[in-house]
N, C-alpha and C positions, 0 to 999 in steps of 0.2 A: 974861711971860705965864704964868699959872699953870695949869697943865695941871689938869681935875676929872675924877678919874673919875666919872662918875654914873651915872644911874639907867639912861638909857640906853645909856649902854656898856658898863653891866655888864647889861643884859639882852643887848645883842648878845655880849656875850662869852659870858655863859651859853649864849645859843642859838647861838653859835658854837660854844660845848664841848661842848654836848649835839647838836650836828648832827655833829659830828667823831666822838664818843664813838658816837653811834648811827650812823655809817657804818661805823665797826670794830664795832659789833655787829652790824649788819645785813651786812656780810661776812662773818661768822662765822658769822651764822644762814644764810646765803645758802651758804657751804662744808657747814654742817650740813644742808640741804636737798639738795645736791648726792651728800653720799654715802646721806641717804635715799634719792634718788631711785634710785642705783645700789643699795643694799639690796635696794629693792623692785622693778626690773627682776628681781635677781636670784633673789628666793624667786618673781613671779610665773612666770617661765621654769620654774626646776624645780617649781613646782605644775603648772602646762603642759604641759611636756616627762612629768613621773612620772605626770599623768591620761589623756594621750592613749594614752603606751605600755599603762599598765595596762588601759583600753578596749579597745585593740588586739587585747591578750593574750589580754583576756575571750575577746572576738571570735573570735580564730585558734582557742583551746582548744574552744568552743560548735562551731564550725565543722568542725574535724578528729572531733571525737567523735560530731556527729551523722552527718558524712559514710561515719567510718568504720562506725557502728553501721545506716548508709543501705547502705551495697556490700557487706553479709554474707552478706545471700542470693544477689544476682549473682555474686560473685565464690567462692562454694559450688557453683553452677551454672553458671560460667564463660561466665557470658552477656555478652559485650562492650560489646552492644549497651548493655545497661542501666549498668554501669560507663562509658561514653562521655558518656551522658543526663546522670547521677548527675555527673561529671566537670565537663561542661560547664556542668552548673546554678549548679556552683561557680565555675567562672573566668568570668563575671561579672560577680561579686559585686568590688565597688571593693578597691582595691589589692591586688588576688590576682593572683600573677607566673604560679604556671602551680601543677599540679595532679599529683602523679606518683603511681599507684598501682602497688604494690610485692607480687612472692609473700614467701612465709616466706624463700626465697633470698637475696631483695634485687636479684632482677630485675626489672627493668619490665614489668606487664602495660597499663597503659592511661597516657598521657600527655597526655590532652586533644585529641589531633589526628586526622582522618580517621582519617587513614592510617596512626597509632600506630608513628612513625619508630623510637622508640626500643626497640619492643618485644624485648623478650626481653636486653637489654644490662643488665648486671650497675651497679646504682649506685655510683660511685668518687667521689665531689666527701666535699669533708671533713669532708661531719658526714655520710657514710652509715652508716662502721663501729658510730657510740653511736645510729645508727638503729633499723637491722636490727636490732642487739643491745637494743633496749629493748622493754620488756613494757608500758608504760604509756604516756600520754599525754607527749608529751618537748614542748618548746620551746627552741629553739637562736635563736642569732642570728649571721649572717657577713656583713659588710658592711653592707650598708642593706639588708637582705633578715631577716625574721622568720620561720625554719621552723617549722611547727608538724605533728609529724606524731604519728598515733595505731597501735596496733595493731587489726588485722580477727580477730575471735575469732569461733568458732562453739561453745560450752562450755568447753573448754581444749585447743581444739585454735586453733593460731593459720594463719589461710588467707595470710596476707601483714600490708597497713600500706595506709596513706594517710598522705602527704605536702603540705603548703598552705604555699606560698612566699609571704609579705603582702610588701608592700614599704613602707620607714619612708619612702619620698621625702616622700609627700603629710605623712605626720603631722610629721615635720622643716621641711617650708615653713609648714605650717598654724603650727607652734609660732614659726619665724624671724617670719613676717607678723605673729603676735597679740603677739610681743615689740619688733616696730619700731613700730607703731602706739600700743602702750604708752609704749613712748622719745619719739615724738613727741609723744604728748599733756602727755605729762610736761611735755618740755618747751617746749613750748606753754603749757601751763598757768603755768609757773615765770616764764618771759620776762612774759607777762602783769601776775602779781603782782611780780614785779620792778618795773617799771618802774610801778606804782602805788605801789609801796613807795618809790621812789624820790620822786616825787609828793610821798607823803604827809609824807615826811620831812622836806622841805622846807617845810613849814605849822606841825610840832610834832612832838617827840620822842614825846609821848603818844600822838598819830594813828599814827606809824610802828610802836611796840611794838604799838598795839590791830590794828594791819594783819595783823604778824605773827603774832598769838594766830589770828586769822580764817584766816589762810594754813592755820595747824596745823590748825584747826578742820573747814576747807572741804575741805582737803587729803589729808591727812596722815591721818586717820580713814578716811576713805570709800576709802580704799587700805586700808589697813590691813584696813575692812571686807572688801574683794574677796578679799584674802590670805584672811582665812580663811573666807569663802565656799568657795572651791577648795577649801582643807583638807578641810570638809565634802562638797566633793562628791567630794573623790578617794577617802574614806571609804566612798561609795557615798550618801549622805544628796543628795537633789536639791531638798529642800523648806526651803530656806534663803531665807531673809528680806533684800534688801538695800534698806536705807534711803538715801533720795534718788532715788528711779530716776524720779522726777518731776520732777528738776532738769532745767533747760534748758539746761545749760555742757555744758561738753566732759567735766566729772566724770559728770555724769547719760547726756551719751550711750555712756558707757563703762563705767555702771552698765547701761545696758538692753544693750549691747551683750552685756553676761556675763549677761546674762540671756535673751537668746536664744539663747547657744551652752549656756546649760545644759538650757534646753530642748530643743536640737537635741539634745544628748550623752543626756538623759534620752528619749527618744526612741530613737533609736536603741538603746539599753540595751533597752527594752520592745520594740524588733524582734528585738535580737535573742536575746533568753529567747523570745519568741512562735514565732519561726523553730527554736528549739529545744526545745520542745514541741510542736509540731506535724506531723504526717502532710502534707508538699509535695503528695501527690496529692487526699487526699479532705479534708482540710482536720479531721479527726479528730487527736484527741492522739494522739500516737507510744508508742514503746512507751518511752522514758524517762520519760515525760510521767507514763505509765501505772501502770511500776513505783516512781515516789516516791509516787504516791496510796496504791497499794497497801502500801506500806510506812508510809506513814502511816494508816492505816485501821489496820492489824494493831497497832502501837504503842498506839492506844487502850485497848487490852485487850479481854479475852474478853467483858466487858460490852456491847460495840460488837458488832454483829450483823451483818455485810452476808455477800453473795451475789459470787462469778464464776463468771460464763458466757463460755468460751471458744467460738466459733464460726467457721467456717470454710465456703468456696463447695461444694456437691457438686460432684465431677469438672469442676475448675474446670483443672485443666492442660490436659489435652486439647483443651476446647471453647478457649482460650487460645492454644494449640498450632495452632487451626484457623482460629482468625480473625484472629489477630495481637495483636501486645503492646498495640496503643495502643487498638485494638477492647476488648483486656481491659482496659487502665485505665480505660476506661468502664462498663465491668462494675463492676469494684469500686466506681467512685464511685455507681453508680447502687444499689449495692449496702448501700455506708452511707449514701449516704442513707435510702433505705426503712428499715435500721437505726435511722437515726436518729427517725426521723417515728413508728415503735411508741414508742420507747422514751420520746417527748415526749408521749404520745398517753395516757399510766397515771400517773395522777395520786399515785397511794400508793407511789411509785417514786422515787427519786433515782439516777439511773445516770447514769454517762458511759461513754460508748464509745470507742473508741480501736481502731486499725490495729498492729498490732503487727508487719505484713509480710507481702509477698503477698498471698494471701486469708486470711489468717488475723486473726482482730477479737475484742477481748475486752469485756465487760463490767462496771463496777464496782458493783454494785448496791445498796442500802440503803437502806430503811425511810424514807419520807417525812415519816411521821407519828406517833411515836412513840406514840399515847394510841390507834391503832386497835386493832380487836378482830382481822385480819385476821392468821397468823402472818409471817414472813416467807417460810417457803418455801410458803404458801398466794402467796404476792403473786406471786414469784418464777415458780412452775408458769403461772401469767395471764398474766406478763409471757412465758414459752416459749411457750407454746399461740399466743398472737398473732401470735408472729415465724413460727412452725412455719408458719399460715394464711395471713403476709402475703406468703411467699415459696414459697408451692404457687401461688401466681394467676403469671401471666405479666405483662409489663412490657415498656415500649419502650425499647429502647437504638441509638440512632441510625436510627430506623426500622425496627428491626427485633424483632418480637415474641418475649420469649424465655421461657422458665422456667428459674429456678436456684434450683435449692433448697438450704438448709443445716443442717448437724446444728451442735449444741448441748451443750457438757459444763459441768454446774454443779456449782459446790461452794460448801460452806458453811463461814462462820469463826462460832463458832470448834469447832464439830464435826466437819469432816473434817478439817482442820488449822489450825496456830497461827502459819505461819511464811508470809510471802510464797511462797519455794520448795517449800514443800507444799504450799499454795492451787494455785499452778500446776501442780505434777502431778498431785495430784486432779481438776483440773476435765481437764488430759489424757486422762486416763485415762479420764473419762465420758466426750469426745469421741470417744474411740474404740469404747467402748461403741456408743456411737449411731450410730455408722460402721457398725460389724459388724453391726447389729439393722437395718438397711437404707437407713440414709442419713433426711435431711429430715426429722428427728426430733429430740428431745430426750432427756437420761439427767440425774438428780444422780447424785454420785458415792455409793458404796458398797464396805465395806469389801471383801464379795465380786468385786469388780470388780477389786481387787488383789492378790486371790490368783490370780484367772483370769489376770492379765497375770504 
């Protein structure tokens, strides 16, 4: 019997060799899919792990320097009270371990509790010594614990520190969970096309390679894509583009997936610059908020023309003194309000107002309309006479009808000075002026004003 090879067993033989040949390739791609997969666990972890801590940092840093530049005046005044307030505002705030306010010694004034257990105990735990001893905003890390503490200055004199202990638990879970759900999808996903590739293989060596190129395709990009998504957003960029987030798989729901936690991370970002511009009591820009305007205004050059009017409550201690602090924090807020309400009220005006501390409120003034005939300190003296008349009438603050009056120091850029720190002592120095000429008034500054001081 004469054996024929033929047409048929040489097609089975082919598609025997080519099933054979594409099983050792498809284990090879399938080993090369394997340490992609561990590749891109691994860069999505540390983009992960290096955006949350960076966030974190942001956070602790925003947090210890508004705090600290918040407890300047209380702890000047050694008012407890309001460092306890100021204290507790803070521990709160999510993953904050506890809060320790510190004099220039390195003693404990205020630790968050009633009853300030620890008061007056010298800080010993091992990052107090490069504490005490730093001039600047420091961040340390011991354990799963993020220190982040600032110094408390009042010109160059330093009154102590503030201390804010974050805790990495949550950011370490947060990162473990978004890297195992990652592993899983992966592979989810993999098992999946496995086992179609296995399928396909079985039909035609051609379907199997064309599987593969789709795995790359489906796969393999739209990771790649999220990698460097994160990139951009660990960058700080939040306005990144990710293609597919319309898919129905488990790739698309893990496109929308990173696509709401960048909106939550973006978010968050925008509370917390907002919380750090911002005045906690009267909802007015603070005085950081206040001195980067100001320093950006002066940087225009001499050509740039605005107006500050620093202002302050008449015999605002006392009456304070008499009624109590939280009766005065109504004072104040009812205070920039009606501040506020003039200065929205003059249409040839561009001001922002801001809280700078205590009763003391400044404003940033400047020309609305550059083509009026009006000069500016024509606009300026309308915009005083108004606040002068809105705050001679009386007003209700918790039922109770009061009058508070305020004086007024204005100064002009780039005429009375060129420098942010001589804008503010020029317009001081009016203020004080208008102090001494009787209160509930206004002064611009003048040179003779600083000879008499």
């Amino acid at each position: 019997m004469n054996f024929r090879f033929g047409l048929q067993a040489r097609f089975l033989a082919l598609v025997s060799v080519a099933l054979l040949t594409s099983a050792i390739v498809l284990g090879i791609l399938l080993h090369r899919q394997w340490e992609l997969r561990s590749s891109i666990l691994e860069l999505s972890s540390e983009s992960t792990r290096t955006l949350v801590q960076d966030r974190l940092q942001l956070q602790a840093q925003a947090v210890a320097a508004n705090t600290a530049e918040a407890l300047v005046n209380p702890i000047y005044n050694f008012d407890l009270e309001i460092v306890g307030r100021i204290v507790g505002d803070v521990l709160v705030q999510p993953d904050v371990k506890y809060v320790t306010v510190y004099d220039s010694d390195g003693s404990v004034m205020h630790d968050g509790t009633e009853e300030i257990a620890s008061y007056g105990q010298q800080m010993t735990d091992p990052l107090a010594t490069v504490i005490i001893a730093s001039d600047s905003l420091l961040l340390q890390h011991e354990g799963d614990i993020l220190d982040a503490s600032a110094p408390i200055r009042i010109g160059d004199q330093r009154l102590g520190g503030v201390r804010i202990g974050y805790s990495l638990e949550s950011a370490r879970r947060h990162e473990a969970q978004a890297n195992k759900e990652l592993g899983e999808r992966l592979t989810d996903i993999g098992r999946r096309y496995f086992i179609g590739a296995i399928f396909l293989l079985l039909l035609a060596l051609a379907l199997g390679i064309a599987i593969s190129m789709i795995m790359q395709r489906v796969l393999i990009r739209p990771i790649r894509g999220l990698v460097q998504a994160a990139r951009e957003i660990e960058s700080g960029n939040f306005n990144v583009e990710l293609p597919g987030r319309h898919r129905r798989d488990e790739v698309g729901e893990l496109i929308q997936s990173f696509e709401r936690m960048t909106e939550g991370i973006s978010r968050r970002d925008r509370d917390i610059r907002r919380i750090a511009d911002t005045d906690s009591l009267t909802g007015l820009s603070n005085s950081r908020a206040f001195r980067a305007s100001l320093e950006e205004h002066v940087q225009r050059g001499p050509s740039h023309e605005f107006a500050v009017m620093l202002a302050d409550i008449d015999n605002f201690k006392p009456f304070n003194d008499t009624h109590g602090h939280d009766f005065g924090d109504q004072v104040l807020c009812r205070f920039a309000e009606r501040l506020r309400n003039v200065v929205n009220a003059h249409e040839g005006i561009e001001a922002v107002p801001a809280r700078l501390g205590g009763d003391e409120f400044v404003l940033l003034a400047s020309r609305a309309d550059a083509e009026g005939n009006a000069s500016l300190r024509e606009l300026i003296t309308r915009l005083a006479e108004s606040l002068i008349e809105e705050f001679a009438e009386s007003t209700s603050v918790k039922g109770r009808e009061l009058t508070f009056g305020s004086s007024f120091g204005i100064t002009l850029f780039p005429d009375d000075a060129r420098t942010a720190s001589g804008l503010m002592k020029t317009c001081d120095v009016a203020l004080y002026a208008a102090k001494r000429a009787g209160k509930n008034r206004y002064r611009f500054f003048t040179h003779e004003m600083r000879s008499n001081n």
